[in-house]
mmCIF file as gemmi writes it, N, C-alpha and C atoms, coordinates in Angstrom:
data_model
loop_
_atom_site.group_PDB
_atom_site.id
_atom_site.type_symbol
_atom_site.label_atom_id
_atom_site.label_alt_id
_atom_site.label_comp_id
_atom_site.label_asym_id
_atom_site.label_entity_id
_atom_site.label_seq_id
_atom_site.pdbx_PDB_ins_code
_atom_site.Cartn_x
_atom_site.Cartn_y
_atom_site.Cartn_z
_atom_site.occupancy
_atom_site.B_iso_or_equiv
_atom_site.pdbx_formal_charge
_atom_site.auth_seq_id
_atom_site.auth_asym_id
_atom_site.pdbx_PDB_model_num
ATOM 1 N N . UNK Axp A 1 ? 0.854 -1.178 0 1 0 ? 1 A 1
ATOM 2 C CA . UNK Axp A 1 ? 0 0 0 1 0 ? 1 A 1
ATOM 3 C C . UNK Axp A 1 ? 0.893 1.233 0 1 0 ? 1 A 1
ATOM 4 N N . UNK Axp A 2 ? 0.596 1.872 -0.568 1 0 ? 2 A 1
ATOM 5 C CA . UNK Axp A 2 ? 1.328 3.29 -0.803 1 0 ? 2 A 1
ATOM 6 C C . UNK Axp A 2 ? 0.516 4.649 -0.704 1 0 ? 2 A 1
ATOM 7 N N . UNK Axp A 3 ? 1.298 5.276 -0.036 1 0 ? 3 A 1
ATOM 8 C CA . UNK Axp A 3 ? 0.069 6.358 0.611 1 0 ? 3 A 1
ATOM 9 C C . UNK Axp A 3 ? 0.921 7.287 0.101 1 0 ? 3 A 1
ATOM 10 N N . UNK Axp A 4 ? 0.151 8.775 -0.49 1 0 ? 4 A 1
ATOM 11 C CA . UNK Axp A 4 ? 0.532 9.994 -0.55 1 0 ? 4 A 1
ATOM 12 C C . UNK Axp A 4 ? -0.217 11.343 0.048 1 0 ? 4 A 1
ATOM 13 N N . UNK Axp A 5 ? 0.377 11.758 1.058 1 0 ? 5 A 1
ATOM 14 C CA . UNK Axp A 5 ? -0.316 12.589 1.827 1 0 ? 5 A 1
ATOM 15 C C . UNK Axp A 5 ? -0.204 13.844 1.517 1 0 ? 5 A 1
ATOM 16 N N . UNK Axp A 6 ? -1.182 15.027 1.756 1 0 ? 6 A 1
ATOM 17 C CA . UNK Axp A 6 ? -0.791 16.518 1.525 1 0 ? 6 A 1
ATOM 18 C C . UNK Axp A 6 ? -1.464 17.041 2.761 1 0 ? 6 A 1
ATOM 19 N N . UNK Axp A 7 ? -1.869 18.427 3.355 1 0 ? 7 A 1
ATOM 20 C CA . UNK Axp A 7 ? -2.787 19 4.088 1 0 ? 7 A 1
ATOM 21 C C . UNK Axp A 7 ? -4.442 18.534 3.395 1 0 ? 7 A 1
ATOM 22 N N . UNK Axp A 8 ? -4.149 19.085 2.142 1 0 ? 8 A 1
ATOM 23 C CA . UNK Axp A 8 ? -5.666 18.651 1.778 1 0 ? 8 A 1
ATOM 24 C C . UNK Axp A 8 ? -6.239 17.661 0.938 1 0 ? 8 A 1
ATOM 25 N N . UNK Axp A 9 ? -5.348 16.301 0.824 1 0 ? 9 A 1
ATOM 26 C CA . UNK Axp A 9 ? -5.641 15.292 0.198 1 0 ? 9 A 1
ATOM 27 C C . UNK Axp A 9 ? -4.974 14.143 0.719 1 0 ? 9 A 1
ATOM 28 N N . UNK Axp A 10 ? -5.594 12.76 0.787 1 0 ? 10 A 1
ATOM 29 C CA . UNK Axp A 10 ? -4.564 11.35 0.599 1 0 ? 10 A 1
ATOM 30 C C . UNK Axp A 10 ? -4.694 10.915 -0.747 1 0 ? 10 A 1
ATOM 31 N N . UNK Axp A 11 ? -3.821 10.155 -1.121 1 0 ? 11 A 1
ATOM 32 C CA . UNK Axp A 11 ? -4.172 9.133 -2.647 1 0 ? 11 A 1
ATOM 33 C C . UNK Axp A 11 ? -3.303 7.867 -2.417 1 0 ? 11 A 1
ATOM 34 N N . UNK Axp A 12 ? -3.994 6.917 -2.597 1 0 ? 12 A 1
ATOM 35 C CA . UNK Axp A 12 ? -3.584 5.739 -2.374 1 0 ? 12 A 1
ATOM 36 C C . UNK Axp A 12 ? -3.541 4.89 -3.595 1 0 ? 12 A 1
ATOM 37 N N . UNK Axp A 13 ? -2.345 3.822 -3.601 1 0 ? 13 A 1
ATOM 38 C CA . UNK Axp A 13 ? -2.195 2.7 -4.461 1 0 ? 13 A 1
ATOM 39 C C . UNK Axp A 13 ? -1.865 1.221 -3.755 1 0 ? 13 A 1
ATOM 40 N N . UNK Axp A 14 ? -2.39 0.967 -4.631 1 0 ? 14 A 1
ATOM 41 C CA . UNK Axp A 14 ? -1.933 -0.656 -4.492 1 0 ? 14 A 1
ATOM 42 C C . UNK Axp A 14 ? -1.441 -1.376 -5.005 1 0 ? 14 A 1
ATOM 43 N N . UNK Axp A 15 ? 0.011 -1.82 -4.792 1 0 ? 15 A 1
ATOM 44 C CA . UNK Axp A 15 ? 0.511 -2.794 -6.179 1 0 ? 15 A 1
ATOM 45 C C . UNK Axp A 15 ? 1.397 -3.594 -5.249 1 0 ? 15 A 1
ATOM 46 N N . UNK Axp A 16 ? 1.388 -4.592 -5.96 1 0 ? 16 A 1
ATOM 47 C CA . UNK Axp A 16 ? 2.249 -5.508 -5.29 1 0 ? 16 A 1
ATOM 48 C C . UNK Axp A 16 ? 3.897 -5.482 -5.344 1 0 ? 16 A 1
ATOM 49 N N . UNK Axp A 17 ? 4.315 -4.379 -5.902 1 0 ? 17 A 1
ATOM 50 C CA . UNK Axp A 17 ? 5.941 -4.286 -5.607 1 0 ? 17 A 1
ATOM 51 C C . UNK Axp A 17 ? 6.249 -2.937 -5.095 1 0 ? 17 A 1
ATOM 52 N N . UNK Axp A 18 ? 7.927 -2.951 -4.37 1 0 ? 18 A 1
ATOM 53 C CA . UNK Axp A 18 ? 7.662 -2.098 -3.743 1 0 ? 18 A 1
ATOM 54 C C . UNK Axp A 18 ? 9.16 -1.071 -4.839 1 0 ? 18 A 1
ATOM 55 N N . UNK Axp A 19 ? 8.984 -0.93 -5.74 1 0 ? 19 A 1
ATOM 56 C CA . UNK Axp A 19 ? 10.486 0.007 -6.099 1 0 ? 19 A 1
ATOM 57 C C . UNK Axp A 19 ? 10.007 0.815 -6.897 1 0 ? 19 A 1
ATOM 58 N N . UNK Axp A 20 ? 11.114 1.535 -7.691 1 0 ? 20 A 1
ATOM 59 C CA . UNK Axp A 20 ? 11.282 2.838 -8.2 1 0 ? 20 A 1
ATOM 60 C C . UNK Axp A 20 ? 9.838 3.114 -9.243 1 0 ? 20 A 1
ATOM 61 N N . UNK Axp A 21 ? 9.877 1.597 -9.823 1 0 ? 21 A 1
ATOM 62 C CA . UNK Axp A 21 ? 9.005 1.274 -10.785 1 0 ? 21 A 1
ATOM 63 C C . UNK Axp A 21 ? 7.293 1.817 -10.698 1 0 ? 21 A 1
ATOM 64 N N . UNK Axp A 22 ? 7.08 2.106 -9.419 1 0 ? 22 A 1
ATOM 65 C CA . UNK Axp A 22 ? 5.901 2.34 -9.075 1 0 ? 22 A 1
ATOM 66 C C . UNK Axp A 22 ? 5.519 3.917 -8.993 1 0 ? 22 A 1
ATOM 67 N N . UNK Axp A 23 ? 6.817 4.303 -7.986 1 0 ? 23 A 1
ATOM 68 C CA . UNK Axp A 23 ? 7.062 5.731 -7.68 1 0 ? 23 A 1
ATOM 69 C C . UNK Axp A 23 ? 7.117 6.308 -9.425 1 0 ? 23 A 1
ATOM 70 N N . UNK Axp A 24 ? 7.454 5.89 -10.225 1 0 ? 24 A 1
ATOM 71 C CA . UNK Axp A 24 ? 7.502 6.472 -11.372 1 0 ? 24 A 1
ATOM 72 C C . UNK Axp A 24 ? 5.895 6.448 -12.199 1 0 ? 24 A 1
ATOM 73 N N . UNK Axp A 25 ? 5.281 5.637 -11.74 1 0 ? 25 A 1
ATOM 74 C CA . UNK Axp A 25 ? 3.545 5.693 -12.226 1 0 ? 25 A 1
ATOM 75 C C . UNK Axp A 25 ? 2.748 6.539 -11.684 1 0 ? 25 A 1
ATOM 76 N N . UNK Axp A 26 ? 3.404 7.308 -10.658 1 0 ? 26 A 1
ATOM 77 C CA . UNK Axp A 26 ? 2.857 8.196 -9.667 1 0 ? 26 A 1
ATOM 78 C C . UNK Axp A 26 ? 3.022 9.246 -9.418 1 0 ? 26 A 1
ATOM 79 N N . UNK Axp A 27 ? 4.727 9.795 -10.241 1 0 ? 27 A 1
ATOM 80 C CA . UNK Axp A 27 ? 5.404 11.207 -10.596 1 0 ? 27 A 1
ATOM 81 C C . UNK Axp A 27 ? 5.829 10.69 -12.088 1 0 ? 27 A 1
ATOM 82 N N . UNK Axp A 28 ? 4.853 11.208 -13.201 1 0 ? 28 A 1
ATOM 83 C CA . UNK Axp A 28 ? 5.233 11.344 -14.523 1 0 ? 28 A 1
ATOM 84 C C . UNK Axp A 28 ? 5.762 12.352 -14.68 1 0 ? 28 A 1
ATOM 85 N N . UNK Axp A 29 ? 5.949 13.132 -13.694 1 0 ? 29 A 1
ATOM 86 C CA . UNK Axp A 29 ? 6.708 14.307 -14.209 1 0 ? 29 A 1
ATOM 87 C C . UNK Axp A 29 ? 7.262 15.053 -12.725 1 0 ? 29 A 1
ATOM 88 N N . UNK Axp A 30 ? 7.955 16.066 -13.12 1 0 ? 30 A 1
ATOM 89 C CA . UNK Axp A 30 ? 8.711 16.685 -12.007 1 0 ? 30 A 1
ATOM 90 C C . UNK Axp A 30 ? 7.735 17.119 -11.016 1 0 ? 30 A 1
ATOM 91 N N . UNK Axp A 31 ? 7.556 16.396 -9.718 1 0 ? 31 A 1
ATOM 92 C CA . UNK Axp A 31 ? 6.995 16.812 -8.862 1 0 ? 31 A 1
ATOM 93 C C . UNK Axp A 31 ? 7.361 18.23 -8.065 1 0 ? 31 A 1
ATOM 94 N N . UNK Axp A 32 ? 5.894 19.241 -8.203 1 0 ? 32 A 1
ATOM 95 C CA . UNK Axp A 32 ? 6.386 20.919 -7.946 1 0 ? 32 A 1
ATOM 96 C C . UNK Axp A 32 ? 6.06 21.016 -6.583 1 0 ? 32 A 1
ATOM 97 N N . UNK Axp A 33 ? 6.524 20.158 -5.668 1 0 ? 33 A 1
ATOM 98 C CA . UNK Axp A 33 ? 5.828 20.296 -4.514 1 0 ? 33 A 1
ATOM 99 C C . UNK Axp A 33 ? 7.443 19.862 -3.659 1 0 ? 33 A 1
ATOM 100 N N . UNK Axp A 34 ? 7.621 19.255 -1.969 1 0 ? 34 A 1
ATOM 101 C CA . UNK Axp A 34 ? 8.302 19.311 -1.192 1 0 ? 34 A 1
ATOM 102 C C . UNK Axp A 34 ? 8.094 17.806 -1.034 1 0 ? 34 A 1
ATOM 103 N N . UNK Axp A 35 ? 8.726 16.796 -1.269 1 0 ? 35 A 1
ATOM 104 C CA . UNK Axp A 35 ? 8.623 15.225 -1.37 1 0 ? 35 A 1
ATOM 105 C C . UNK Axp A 35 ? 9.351 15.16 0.276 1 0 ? 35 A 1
ATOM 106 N N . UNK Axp A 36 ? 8.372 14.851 0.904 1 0 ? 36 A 1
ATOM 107 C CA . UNK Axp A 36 ? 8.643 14.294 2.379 1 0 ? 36 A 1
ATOM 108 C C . UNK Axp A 36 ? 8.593 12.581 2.382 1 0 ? 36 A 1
ATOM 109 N N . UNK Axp A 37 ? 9.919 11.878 3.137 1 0 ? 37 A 1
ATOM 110 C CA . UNK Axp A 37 ? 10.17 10.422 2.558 1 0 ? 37 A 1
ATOM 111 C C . UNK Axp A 37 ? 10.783 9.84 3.444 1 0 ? 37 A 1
ATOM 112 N N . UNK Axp A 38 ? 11.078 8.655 3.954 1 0 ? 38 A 1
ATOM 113 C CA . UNK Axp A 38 ? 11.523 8.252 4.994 1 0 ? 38 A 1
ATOM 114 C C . UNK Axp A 38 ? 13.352 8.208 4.053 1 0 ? 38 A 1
ATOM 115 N N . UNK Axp A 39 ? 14.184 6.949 4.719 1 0 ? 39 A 1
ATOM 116 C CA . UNK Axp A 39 ? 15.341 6.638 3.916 1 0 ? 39 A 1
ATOM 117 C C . UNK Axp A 39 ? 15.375 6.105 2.847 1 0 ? 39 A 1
ATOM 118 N N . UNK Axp A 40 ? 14.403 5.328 2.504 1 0 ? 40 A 1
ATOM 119 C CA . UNK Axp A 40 ? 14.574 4.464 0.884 1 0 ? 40 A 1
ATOM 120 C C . UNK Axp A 40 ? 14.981 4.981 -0.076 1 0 ? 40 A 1
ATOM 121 N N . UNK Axp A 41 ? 16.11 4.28 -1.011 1 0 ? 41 A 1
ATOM 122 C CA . UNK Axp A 41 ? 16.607 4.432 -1.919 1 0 ? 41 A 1
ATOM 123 C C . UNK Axp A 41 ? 15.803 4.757 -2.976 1 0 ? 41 A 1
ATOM 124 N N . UNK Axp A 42 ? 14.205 4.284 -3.107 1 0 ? 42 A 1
ATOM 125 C CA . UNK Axp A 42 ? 14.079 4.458 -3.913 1 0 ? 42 A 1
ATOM 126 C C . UNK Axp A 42 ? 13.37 5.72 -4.444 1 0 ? 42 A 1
ATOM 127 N N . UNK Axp A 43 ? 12.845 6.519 -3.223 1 0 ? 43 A 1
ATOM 128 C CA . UNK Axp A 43 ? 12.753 8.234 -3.751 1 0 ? 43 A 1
ATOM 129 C C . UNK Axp A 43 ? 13.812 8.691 -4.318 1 0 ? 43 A 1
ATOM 130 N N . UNK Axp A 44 ? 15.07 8.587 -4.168 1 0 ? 44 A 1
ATOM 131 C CA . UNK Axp A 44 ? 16.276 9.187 -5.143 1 0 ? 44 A 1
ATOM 132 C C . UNK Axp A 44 ? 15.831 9.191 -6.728 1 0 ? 44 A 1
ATOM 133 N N . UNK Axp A 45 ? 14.835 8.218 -6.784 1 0 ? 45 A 1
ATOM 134 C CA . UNK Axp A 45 ? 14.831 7.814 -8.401 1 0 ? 45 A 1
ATOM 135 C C . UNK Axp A 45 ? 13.67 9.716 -8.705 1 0 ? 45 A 1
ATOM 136 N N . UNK Axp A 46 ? 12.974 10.452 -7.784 1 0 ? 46 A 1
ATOM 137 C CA . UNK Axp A 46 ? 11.978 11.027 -8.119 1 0 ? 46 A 1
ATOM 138 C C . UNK Axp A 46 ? 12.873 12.05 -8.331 1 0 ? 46 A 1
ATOM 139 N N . UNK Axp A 47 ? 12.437 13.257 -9.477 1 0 ? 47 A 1
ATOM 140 C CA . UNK Axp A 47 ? 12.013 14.542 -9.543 1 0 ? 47 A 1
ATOM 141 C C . UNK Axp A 47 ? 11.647 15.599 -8.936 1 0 ? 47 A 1
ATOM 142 N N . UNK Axp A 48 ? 12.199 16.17 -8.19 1 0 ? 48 A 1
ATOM 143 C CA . UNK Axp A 48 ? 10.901 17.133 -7.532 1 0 ? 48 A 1
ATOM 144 C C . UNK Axp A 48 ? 11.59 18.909 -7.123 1 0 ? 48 A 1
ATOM 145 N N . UNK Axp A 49 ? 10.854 19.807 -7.134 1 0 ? 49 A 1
ATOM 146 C CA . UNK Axp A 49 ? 11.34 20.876 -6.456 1 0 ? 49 A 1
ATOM 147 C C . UNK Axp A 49 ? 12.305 20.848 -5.135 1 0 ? 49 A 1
ATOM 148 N N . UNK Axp A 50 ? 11.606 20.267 -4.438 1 0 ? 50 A 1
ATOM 149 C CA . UNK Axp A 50 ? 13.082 19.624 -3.281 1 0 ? 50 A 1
ATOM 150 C C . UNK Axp A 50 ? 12.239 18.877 -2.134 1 0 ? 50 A 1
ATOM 151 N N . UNK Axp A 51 ? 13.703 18.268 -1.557 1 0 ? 51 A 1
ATOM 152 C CA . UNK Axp A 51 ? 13.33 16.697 -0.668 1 0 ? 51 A 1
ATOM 153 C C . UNK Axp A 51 ? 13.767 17.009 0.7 1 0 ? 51 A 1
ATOM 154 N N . UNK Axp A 52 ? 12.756 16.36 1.601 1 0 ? 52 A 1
ATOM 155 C CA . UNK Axp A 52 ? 13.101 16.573 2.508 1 0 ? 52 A 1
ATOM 156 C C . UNK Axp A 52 ? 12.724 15.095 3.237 1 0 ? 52 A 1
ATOM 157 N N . UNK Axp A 53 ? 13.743 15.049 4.256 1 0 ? 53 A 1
ATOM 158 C CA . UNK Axp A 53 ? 13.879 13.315 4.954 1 0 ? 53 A 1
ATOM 159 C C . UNK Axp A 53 ? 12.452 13.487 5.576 1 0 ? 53 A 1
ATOM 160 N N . UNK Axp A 54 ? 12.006 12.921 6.404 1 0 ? 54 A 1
ATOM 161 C CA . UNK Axp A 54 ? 10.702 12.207 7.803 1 0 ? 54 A 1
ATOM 162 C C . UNK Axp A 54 ? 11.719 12.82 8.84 1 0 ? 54 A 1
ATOM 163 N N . UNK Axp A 55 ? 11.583 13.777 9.615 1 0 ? 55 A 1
ATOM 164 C CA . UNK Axp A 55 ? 12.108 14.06 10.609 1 0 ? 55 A 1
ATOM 165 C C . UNK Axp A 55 ? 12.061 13.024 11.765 1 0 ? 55 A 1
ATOM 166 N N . UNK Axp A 56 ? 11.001 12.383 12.002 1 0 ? 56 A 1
ATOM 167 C CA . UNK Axp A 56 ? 10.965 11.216 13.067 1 0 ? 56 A 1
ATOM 168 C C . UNK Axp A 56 ? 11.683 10.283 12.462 1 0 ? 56 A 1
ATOM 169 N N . UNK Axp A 57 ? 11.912 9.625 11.364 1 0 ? 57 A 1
ATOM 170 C CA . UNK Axp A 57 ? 12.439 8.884 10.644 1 0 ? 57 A 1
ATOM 171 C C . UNK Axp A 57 ? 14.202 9.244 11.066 1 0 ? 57 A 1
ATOM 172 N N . UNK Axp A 58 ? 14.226 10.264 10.875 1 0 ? 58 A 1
ATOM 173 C CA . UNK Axp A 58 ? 16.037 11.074 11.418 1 0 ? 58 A 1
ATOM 174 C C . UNK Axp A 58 ? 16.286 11.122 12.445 1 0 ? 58 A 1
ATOM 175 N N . UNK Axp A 59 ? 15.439 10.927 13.453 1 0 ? 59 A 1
ATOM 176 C CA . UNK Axp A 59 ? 15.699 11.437 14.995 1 0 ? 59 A 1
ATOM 177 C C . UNK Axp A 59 ? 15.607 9.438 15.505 1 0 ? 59 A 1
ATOM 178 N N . UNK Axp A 60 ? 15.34 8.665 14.762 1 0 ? 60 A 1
ATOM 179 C CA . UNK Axp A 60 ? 15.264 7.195 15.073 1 0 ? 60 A 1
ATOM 180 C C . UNK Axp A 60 ? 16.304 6.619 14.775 1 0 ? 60 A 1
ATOM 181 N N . UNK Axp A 61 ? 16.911 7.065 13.045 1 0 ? 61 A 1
ATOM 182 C CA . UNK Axp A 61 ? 17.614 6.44 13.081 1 0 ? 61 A 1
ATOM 183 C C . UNK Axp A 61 ? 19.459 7.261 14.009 1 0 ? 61 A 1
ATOM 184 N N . UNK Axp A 62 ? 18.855 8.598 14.168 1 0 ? 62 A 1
ATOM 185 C CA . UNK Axp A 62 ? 20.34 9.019 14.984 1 0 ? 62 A 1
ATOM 186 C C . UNK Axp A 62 ? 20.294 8.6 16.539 1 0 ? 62 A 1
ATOM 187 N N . UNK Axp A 63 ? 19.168 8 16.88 1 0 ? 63 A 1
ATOM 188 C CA . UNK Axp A 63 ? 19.236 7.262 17.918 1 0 ? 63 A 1
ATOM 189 C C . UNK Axp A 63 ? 19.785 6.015 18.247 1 0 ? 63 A 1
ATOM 190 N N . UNK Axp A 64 ? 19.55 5.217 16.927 1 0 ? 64 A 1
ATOM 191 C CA . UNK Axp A 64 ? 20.39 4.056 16.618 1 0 ? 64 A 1
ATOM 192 C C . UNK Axp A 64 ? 21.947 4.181 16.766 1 0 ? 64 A 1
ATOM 193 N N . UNK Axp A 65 ? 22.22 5.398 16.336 1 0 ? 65 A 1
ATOM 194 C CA . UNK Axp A 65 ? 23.622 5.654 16.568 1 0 ? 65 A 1
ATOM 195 C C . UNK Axp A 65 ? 24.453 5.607 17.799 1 0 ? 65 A 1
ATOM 196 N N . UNK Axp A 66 ? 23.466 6.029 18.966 1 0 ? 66 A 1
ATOM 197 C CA . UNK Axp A 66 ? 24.319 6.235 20.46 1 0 ? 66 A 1
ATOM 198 C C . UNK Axp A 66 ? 24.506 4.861 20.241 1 0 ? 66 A 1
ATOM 199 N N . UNK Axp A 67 ? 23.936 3.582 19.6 1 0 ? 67 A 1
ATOM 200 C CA . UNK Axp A 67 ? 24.915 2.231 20.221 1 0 ? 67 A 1
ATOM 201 C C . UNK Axp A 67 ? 26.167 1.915 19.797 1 0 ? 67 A 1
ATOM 202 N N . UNK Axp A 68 ? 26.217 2.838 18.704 1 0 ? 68 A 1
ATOM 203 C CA . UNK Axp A 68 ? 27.731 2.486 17.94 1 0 ? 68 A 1
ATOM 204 C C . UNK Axp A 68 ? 28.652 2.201 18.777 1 0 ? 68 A 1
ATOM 205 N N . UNK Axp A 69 ? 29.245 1.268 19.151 1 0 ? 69 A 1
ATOM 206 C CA . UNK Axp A 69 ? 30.548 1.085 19.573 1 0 ? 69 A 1
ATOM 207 C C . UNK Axp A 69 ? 31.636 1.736 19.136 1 0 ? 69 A 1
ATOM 208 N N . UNK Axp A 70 ? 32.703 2.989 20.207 1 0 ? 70 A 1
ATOM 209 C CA . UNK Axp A 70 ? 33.429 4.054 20.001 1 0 ? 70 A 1
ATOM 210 C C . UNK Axp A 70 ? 33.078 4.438 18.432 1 0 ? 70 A 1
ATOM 211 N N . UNK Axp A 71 ? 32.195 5.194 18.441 1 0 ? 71 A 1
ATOM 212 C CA . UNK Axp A 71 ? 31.885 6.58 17.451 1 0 ? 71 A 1
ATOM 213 C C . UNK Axp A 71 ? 33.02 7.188 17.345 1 0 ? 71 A 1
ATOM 214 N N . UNK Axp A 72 ? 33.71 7.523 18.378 1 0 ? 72 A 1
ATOM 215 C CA . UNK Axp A 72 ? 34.66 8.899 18.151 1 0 ? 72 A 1
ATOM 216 C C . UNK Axp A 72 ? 34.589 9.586 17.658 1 0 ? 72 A 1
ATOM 217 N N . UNK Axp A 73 ? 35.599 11.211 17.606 1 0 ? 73 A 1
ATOM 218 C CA . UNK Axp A 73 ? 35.825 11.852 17.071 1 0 ? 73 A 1
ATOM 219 C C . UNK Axp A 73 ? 34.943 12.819 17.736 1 0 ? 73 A 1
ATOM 220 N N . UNK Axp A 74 ? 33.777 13.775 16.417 1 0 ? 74 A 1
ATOM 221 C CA . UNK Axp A 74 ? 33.462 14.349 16.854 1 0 ? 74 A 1
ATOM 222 C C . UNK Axp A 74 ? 31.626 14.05 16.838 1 0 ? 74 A 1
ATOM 223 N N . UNK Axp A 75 ? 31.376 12.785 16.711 1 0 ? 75 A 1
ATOM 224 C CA . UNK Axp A 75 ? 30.414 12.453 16.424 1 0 ? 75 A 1
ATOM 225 C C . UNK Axp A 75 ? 29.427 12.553 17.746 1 0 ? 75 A 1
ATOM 226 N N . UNK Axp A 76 ? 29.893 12.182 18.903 1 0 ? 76 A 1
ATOM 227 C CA . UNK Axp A 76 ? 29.098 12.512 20.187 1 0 ? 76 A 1
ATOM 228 C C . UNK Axp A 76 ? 28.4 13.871 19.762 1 0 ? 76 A 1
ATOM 229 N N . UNK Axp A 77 ? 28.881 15.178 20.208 1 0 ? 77 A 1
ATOM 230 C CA . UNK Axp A 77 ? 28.867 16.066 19.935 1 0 ? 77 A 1
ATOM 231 C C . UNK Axp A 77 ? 27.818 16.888 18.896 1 0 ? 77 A 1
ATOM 232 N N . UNK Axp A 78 ? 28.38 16.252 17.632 1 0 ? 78 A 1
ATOM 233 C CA . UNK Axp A 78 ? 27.171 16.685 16.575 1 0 ? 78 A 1
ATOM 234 C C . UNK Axp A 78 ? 25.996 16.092 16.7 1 0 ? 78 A 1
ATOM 235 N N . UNK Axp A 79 ? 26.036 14.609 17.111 1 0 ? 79 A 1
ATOM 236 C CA . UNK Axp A 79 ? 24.951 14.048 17.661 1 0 ? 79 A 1
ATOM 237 C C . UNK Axp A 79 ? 24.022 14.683 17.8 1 0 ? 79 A 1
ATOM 238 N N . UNK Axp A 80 ? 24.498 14.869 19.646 1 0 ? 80 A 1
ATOM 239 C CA . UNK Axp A 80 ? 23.55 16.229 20.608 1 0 ? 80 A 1
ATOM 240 C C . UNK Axp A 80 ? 22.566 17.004 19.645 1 0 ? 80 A 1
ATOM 241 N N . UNK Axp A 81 ? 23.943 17.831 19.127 1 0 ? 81 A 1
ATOM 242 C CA . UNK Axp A 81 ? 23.476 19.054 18.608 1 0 ? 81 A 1
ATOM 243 C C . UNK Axp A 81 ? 22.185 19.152 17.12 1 0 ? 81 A 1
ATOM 244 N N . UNK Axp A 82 ? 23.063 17.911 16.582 1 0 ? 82 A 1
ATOM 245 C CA . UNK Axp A 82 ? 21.749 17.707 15.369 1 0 ? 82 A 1
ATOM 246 C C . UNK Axp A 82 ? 20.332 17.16 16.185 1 0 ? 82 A 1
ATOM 247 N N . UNK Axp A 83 ? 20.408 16.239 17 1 0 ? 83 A 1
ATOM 248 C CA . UNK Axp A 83 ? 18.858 15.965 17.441 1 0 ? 83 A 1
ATOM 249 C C . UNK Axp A 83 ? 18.385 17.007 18.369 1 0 ? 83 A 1
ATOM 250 N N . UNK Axp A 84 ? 18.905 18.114 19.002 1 0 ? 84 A 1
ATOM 251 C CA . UNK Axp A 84 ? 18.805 18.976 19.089 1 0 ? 84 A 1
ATOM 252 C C . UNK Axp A 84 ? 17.875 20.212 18.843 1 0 ? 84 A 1
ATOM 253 N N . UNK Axp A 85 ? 18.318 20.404 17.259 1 0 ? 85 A 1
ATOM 254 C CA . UNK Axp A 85 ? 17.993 21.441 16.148 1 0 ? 85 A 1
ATOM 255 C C . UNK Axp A 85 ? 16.906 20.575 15.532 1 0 ? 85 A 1
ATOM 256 N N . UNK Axp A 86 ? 16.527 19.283 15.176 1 0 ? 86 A 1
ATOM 257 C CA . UNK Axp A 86 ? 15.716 18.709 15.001 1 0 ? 86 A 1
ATOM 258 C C . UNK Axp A 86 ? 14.263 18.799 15.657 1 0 ? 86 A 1
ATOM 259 N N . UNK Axp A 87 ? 14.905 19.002 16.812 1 0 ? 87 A 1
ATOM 260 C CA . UNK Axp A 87 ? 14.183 18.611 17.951 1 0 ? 87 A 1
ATOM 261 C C . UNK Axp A 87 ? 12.894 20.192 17.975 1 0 ? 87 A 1
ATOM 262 N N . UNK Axp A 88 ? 14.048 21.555 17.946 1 0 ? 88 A 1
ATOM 263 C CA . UNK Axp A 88 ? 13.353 22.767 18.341 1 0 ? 88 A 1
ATOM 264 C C . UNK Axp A 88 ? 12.939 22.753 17.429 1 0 ? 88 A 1
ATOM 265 N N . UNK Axp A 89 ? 13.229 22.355 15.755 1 0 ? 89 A 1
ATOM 266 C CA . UNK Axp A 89 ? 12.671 23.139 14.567 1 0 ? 89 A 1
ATOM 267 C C . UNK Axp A 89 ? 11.188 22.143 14.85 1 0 ? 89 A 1
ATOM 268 N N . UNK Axp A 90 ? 10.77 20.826 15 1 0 ? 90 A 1
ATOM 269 C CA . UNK Axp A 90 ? 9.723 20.247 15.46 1 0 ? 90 A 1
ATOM 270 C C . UNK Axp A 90 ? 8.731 21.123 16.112 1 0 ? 90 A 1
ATOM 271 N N . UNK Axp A 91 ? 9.195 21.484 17.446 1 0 ? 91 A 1
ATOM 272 C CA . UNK Axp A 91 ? 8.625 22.15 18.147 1 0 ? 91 A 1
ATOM 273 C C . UNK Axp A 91 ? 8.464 23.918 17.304 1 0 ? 91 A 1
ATOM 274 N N . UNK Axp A 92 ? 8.757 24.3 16.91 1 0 ? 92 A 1
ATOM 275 C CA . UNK Axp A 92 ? 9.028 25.786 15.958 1 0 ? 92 A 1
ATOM 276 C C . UNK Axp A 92 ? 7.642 25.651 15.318 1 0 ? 92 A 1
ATOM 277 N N . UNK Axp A 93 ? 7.66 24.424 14.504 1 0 ? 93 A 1
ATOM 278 C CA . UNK Axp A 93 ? 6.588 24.304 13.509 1 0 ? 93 A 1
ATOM 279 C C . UNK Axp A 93 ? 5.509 23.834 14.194 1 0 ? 93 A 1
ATOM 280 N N . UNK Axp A 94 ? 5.481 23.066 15.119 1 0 ? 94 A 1
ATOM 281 C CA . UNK Axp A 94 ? 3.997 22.742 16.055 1 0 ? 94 A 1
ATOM 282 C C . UNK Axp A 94 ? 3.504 23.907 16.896 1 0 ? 94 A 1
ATOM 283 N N . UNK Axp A 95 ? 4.363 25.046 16.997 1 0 ? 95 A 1
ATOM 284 C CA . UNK Axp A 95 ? 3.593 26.32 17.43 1 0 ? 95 A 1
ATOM 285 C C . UNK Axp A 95 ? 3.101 27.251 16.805 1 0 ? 95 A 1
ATOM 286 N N . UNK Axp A 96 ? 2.823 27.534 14.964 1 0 ? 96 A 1
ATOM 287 C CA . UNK Axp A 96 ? 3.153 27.956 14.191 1 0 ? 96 A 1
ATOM 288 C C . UNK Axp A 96 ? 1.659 27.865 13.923 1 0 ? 96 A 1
């Protein structure tokens, strides 16, 4: 199942595979809008005015990260600071 969400619409498909092949039956053309997407490779294949990750999707998988065994460097650090900025711009836009 494949869902496409906006403020003022859903549209849904159904097909039984899940790759580029589909996403392309669904953007025949350069999408003029802000393509919000989790990690899959296979939005890279789309078109669009510009992309932006699933913020919960980013803040899960940089959580995955504190298990890394010695990260080093300066990765602690940016860590913080990126889930952070994640975190207020969330909150920025839920007061808005």
């Amino acid at each position: 199942l494949w869902c496409l969400a906006s403020k003022d619409a859903v549209y849904y498909l159904i097909d039984p595979k899940r790759g580029s092949g589909v996403l392309k039956k669904l953007f025949r053309a350069c999408f003029n809008g802000v393509l919000v997407t989790d990690f899959w490779g296979v939005y890279n294949s789309i078109l669009c005015l510009a992309k932006q990750k699933c913020l919960p999707h980013l803040l899960r998988d940089l959580s995955r990260t504190r298990h890394y065994h010695n990260p080093g460097g300066d990765w602690p650090e940016f860590h913080r600071r990126l889930r952070r900025l994640i975190r207020d711009g969330m909150r920025v836009k839920k007061d808005m």
